[in-house]
C-alpha positions in Angstrom: 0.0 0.0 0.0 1.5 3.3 -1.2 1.5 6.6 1.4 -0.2 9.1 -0.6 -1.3 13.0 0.0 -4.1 14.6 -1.8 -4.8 18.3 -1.9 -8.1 19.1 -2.0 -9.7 22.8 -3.0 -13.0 24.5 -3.9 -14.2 28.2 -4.2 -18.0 27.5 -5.6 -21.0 26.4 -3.8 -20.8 24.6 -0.9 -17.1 24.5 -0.6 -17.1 22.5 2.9 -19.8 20.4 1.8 -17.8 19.3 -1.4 -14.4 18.6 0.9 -16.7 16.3 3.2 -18.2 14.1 -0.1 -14.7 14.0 -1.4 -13.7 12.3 1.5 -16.8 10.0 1.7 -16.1 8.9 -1.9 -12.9 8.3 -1.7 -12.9 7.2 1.5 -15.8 4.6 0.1 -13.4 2.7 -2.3 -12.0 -0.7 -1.7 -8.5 0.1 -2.5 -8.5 3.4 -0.4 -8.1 4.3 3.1 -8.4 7.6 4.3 -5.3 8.1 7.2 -5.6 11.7 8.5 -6.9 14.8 7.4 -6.2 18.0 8.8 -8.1 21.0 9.7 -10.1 23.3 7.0 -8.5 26.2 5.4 -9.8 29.7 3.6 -7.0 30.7 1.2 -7.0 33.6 -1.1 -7.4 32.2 -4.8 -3.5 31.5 -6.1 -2.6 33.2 -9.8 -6.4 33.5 -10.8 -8.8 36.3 -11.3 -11.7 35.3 -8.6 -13.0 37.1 -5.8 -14.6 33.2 -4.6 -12.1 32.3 -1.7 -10.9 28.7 -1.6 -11.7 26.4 1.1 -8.6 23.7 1.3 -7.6 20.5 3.3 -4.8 17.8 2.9 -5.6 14.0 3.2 -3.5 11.3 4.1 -4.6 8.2 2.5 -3.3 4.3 1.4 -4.1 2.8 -1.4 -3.0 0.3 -4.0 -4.2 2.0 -6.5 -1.2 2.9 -9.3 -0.3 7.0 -9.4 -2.0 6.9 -13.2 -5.6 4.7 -11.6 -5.1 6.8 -8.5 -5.8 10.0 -10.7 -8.1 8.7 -12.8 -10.5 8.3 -9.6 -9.8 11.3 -8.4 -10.9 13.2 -11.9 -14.2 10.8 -11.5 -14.7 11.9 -8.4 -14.1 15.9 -9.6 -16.8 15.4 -12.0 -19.2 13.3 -10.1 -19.6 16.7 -8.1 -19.9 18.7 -10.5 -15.9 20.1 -11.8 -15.9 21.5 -15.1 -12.7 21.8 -16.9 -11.5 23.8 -19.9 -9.5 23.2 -22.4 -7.3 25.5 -21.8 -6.5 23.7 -18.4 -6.4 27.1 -17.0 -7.2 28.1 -13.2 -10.9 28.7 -12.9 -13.2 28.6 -10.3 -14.1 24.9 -9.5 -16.4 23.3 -7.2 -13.5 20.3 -6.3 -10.1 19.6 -7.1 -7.9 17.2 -6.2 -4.4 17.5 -6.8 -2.2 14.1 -6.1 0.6 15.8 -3.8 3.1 12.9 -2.9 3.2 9.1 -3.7 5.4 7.6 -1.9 8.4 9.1 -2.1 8.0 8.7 -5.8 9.3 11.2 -8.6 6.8 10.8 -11.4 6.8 13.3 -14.9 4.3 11.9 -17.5 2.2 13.8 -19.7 -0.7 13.8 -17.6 1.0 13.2 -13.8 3.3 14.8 -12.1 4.2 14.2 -8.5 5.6 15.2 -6.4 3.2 18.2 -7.0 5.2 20.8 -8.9 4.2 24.0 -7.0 4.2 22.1 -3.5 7.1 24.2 -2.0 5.2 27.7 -3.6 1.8 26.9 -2.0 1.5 28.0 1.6 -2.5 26.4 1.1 -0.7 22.8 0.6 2.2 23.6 3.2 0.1 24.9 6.2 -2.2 21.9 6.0 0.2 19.3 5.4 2.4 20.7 8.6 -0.5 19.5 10.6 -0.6 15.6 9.7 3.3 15.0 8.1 5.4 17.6 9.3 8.4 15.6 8.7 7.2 13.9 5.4 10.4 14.3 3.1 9.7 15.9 0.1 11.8 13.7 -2.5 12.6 16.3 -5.0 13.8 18.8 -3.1 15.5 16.3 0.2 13.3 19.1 2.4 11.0 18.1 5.3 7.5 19.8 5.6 8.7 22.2 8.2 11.8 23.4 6.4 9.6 23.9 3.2 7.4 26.2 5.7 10.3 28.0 7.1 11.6 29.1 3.3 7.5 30.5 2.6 8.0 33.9 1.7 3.9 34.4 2.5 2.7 31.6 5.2 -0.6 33.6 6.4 -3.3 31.3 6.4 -7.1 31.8 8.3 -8.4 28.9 9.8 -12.0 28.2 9.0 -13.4 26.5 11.4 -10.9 23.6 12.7 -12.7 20.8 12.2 -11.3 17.7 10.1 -12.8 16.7 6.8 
């Protein structure tokens, strides 16, 4: 069973209600097991025009599912509530997205998959989160723990939502 961490975001609708079915679904598939979530975040959008704040969380989960199977159920999952995605693959509001963060400790550049995520270390919305439930998860790019990614964040304000776990 592969150690994996998913990002998940929305900014539309009912952005806490879409975390909580993401983790139900997921959570609700034979070859997943959810591990550890952490708390709920509000996040400025990130290098998109949109005045619709994200709400984010990180999820540990294991699974034998492969990276490229791994994806594909996270993209059914995306469009089972509702995700619409251009074709220009540019950032727009969304009601879910699910990002595939870390693998194992794998280093993975397809066309379609890349992981370890390549904004992670940019992305005080993944970091924050993450610090809560694998601090000392080695990113395996970069030979960085969680905490020394944080310390290098040139912006790491974040607002709590509400503290609760997906």
């Amino acid at each position: 069973m592969a150690i994996v961490y998913l990002s998940l975001g929305s900014n539309l609708g009912d952005r806490l209600g879409y975390l909580q079915q993401v983790a139900s679904l997921l959570g609700a598939h034979p070859e997943i097991s959810i591990v550890a979530t952490s708390s709920f975040y509000e996040t400025e959008p990130w290098q998109m025009d949109s005045e619709n704040w994200f709400v984010n969380a990180i999820v540990q989960i294991l699974t034998s599912l492969s990276p490229e199977n791994l994806l594909a159920e996270c993209q059914r999952v995306e469009s089972q509530l509702g995700r619409k995605r251009n074709a220009e693959n540019a950032y727009t509001d969304r009601t879910i997205d699910i990002d595939i963060l870390f693998y194992d400790n794998q280093i993975l550049n397809t066309p379609t998959l890349t992981i370890p995520h390549p904004y992670f270390y940019k992305r005080a919305f993944l970091i924050v989160p993450m610090l809560e439930i694998a601090q000392d998860f080695i990113h395996p790019a970069l030979n960085k723990t969680v905490s020394e990614i944080y310390d290098e964040l040139e912006n790491p304000e974040m607002v709590v939502l509400y503290g609760t776990r997906v």
